[in-house]
Every structure is written in C-alpha cells, then in structure tokens.
N, C-alpha and C positions, 0 to 999 in steps of 0.2 A: 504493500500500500504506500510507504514511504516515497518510491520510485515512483508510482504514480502522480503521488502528491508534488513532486520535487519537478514533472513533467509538466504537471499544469500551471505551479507558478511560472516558470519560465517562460512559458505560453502568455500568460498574461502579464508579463515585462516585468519579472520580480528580479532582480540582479544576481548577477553570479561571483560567490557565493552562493545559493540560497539561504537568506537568515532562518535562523533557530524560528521551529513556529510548534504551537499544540493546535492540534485537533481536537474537540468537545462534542459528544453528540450531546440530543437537547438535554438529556439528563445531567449531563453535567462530567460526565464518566469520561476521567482520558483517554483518548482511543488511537492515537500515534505523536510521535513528537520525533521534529529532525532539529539537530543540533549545526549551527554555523557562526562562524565569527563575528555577525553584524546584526543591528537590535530585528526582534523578535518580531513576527506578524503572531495573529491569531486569526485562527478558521473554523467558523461555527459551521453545523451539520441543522440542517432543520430539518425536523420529519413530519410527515403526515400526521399527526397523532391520532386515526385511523388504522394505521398499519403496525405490525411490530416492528421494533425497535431491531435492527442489525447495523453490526459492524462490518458488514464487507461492501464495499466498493467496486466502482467500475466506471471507467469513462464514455461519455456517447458524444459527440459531436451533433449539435440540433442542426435545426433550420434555416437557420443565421447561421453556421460551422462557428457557433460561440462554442467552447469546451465546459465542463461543466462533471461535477463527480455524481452520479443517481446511484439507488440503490429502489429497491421494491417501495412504493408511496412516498418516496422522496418528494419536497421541495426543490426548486435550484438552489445549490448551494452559493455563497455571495462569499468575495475571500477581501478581506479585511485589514489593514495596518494595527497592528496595537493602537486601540484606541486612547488618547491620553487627555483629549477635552473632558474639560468640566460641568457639569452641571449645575446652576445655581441651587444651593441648600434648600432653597423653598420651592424652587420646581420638584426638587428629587424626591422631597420627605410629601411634599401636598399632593403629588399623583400619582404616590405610590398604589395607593386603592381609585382604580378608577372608575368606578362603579358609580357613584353619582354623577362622574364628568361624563359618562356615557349618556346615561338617564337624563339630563335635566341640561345641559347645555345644548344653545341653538344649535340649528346648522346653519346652511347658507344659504340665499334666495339664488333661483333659478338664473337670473340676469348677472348677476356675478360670478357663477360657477361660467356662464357663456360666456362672458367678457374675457375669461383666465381663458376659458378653452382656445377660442380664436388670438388672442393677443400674445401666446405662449406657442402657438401652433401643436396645441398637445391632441397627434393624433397614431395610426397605427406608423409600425418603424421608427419611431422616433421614442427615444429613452427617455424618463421623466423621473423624476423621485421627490414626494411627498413629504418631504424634510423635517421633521418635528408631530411627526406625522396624528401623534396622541393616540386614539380612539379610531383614527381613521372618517373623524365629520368631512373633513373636506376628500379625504381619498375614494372612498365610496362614489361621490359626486361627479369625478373625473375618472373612472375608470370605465367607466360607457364608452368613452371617446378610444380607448382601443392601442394608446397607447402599450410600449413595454415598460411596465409601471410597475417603481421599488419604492415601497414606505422604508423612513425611519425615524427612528425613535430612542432616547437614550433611555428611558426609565420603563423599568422591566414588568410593574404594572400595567401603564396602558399597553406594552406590546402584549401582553398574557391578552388582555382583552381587544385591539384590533385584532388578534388570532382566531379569537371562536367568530367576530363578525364579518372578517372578510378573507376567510384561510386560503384564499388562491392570490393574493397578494400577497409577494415574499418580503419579510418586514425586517430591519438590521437595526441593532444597537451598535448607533454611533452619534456622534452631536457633532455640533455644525460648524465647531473649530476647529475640528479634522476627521476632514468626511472620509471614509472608507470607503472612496471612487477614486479610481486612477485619472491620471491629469486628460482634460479634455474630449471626455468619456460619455458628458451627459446632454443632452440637446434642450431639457427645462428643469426647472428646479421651483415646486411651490413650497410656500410657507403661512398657514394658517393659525393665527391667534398665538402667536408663538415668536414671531421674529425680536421681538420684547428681550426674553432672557437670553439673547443670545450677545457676544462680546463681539461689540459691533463690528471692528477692523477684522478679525482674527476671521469672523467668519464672511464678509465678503473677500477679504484674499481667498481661502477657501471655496466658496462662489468661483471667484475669477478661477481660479485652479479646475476646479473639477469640469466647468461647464466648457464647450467646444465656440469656437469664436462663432459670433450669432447667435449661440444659446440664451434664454432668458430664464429671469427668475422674477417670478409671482408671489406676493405679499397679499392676506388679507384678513382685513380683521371684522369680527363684529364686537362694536364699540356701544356703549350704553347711553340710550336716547333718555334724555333725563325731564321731556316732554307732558311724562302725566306722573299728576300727583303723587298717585300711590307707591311707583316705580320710583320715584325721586325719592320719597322717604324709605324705600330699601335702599338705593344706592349709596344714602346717606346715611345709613349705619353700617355699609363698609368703607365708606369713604374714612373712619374711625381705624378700623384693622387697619387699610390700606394704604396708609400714608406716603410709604416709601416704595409701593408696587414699581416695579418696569415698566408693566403696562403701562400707568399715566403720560408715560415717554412717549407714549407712538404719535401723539394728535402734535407733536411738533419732530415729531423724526422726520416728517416729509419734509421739511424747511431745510433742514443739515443734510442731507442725503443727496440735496442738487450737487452740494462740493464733496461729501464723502462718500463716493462709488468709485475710487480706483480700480482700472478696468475696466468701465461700464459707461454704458450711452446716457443721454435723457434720461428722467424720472416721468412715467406716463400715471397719470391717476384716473380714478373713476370712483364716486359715489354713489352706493345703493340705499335703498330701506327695504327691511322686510319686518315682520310681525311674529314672538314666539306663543302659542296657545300654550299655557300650563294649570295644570290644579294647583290651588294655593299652598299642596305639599311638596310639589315638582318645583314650585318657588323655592323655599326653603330649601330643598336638594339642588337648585342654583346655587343657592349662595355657600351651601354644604360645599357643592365643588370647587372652588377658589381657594386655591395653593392655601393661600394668606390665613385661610379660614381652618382649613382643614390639618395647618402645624398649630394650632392652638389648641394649649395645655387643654384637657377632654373639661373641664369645668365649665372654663370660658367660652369654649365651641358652643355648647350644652344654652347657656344663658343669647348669644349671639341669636343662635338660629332661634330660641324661645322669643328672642326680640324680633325677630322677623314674623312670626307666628301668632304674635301680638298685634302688630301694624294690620295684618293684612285681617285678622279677624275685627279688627275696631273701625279702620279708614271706611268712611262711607261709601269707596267705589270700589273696594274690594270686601267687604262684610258680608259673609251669606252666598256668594259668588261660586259654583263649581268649578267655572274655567274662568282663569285670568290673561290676558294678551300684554305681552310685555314686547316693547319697542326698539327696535334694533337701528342703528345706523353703520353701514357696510362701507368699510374703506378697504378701496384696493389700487397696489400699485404693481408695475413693470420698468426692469430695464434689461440689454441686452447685454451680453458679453463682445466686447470690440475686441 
C-alpha cells in the first residue's frame, strides 16, 4: 500500500522526497505511515459509513484520468498538507454541537444562490469548494448546478452533520489559512456567513494560491434586519453577548476590501432580502446557535435564551403567535483571481 501511496502523491506534485505522511481511516485507526526527511502531509480515508470499514486499497483512474485511492463504498479520497491554520476559540468551542445551527439558522433566498451561480460561473467541469462550508446551508443550494463540488470545514461537528445531510459531497477539515488544495487547482471558491472568522490576509493569499487565474470567490452573508420591533428587541439582547463578535466587521469589510484583495480584481456586490418562518422555539434555537451564545458558562446560556422566551411570549407582535417571520438582509460579494 505504501508504494501505492508514494505513487499517487507524486502524481499529484508532492516533491521528491516524499514527506513522512499517516494515513487514518474515518475511525481514527493508523492504517500506513511513510517516513521522509521533509514536514509531514496527512491523508484522510473517508468511507461510506454504509459499507464496512477495510483497509485494502487500490487505485482507479476516473473520468477526468484524476487518480484517486477506492476501496468497496469508498468516498474520493482528498490528500491534504498538514493542516496548521487556526480556528478562532469561539468558532471551534460554539459549533462544536451543530444541531441547532442546522435546525434554526436561515438559509438563503433563491436570487442570491442565482446571483453566486452565474457570477462565479459555478457549473459542470469546473471545480468549486464550499469553504467554511458548516452544515452545508449554502452547499446544498449550489450543488444542483453540477459543479465538481468539495465542502470544507475545520470543526468536526458541523462536518459529522453536513455528512448525514448531504453524504455525496466529499467534505475536508481544513480552514482557510491553509487550504488543502494544490496551487491553482480550483476554478471558484464560496464562503457563506463565515468569511468573519477568518484572518483576513492569510486567507486571501490562500484564495490567490489555490484559485487558477480567473477563478472567483463568492462571499455571503445573511445579516440581521433590525426592521421590526420584536426582532430588534432579540437582537438587542445579543447585541449584550456580542460585543466583540467578527461578525459586526463585515457591514464595513466591503469598504477595506477595495485596497485589501492582493491578487484580485474589483469588488462586485449585490443586495438581497428574504424572510425566515420560525416557531417562537426555533427562535430561541436561533439565538441557541450563535458561537457567542452557545460558549456560555450552561447558567448564563440557560437565563439568555429564558430572556428570549420572555420577549417573544410578552411583545405584542409576537404573544400567542405559532409562527414568527424574522427578516433577513442578504449581502453578497465577488472578485476574481488576476
């Protein structure tokens, strides 16, 4: 297997040498290691978790003569650099359980998922990757379009759950200041509700790195309409938590972003609205899902959300209410790789 292994990085322009690298099937379980004089890659095995679980290997050359290691209900497998980017503390610890961010956060209106599709040219042949990918709200939306389409994700909860909701998208732990894509490999790159935590420079070098000259990459967010009453007075008790959020960055990240795109064309923007339908518990499992919310000590979470649960049972336009409509405003941006 070793020799196999040592066949396919070279194939995929791994220098010679080949650096020391482990092999992991999804258990966890070492399953080969080659040892070389220069730092280390590591190469995850994804399996069906359908299928039993084996260790033997074999190579097949697809459709595209991309190479690739299968074995019986295999994934494709995705070959990785030692990842050494960071996650910020309150991304990693607040989505580790992502079962409310699944549950209870918007997705995205129809006219913004078509604005990324056509503006991004995300269609079949052409390679994309999902960048921060969470839960997969925006991946789902775009993979109609037929793209060869990679999610990623650094934090090991949302990927457990993008896996059961969308298992034929193959999903990688890696973050955005050093993608585990070879230089000039990818043709788009989106980023939804996310480009926030990420270390601005570090990962547009990155960006300019991975993406092929003309490549784009697609930003979007849904940003909190603070329009009606009810929804102003939730937003303003995490306005309390959230003093110091990243988020609050983005509604002036477009203004710095004219001068800080090294590498990259124009900034294109475009604004949406859309409307989310929730039960006034699916509120509460809103504000449940926010990082900020969800590392607070279990008391003060506990009293937070009972504060939410108050407003919305007392406020006149939310009292007695099954469904509540809460208001979205949709930013999105583009620029290209020069």
């Amino acid at each position: 297997m070793e020799t196999l292994l040592l066949q396919i990085l070279r194939e995929h322009g791994c220098p010679d040498p080949v650096p020391q690298f482990n092999v992991h099937n999804q258990r966890g379980d070492l399953v080969a290691r080659v040892d070389a004089a220069i730092p280390k890659w590591n190469i995850t095995i994804e399996y069906d978790s359908k299928q039993e679980h084996s260790d033997e290997f074999q190579i097949e050359r697809d459709a595209r003569r991309r190479n690739r290691i299968i074995g019986a209900g295999y994934v494709p497998l995705r070959f990785a650099r030692e990842n050494r980017g960071m996650v910020h503390e309150v991304a990693a610890a607040g989505f580790s359980d992502a079962a409310d961010y699944e549950a209870a956060r918007p997705s995205y209106p129809p006219e913004a998922v078509a604005w990324l599709v056509e503006n991004l040219r995300i269609a079949p042949a052409r390679r994309v990757v999902d960048l921060a990918a969470g839960t997969g709200k925006l991946t789902r939306l775009i993979a109609p379009a037929g793209a060869d389409l990679i999610a990623a994700e650094p934090v090991a909860g949302m990927r457990d759950t993008f896996r059961s909701v969308l298992p034929a998208v193959p999903i990688l732990g890696t973050t955005a200041e050093e993608l585990a894509f070879r230089d000039a490999s990818l043709d788009a790159v989106t980023v939804a509700q996310a480009f926030h935590w990420f270390d601005h420079e570090r990962a547009i070098a990155e960006l300019a790195r991975v993406l092929r000259p003309g490549g784009r990459v697609g930003l979007v967010w849904n940003a909190r309409d603070r329009s009606v009453d009810w929804v102003n007075g939730v937003w303003s008790i995490m306005d309390r938590i959230e003093k110091r959020a990243p988020w609050r960055d983005h509604d002036e990240w477009s203004d710095s972003a004219y001068t800080d795109l090294p590498g990259f064309g124009e900034l294109h923007t475009a604004r949406f609205t859309h409307e989310h339908a929730v039960t006034p518990e699916a509120m509460v499992r809103r504000v449940a899902s926010v990082s900020h919310v969800a590392v607070l000590p279990d008391t003060e979470r506990a009293a937070v959300l009972e504060e939410v649960r108050e407003l919305l049972r007392t406020h006149p336009d939310s009292h007695g209410r099954d469904e509540l409509t809460v208001p979205y405003r949709v930013d999105c941006f583009w620029f290209e790789r020069q």
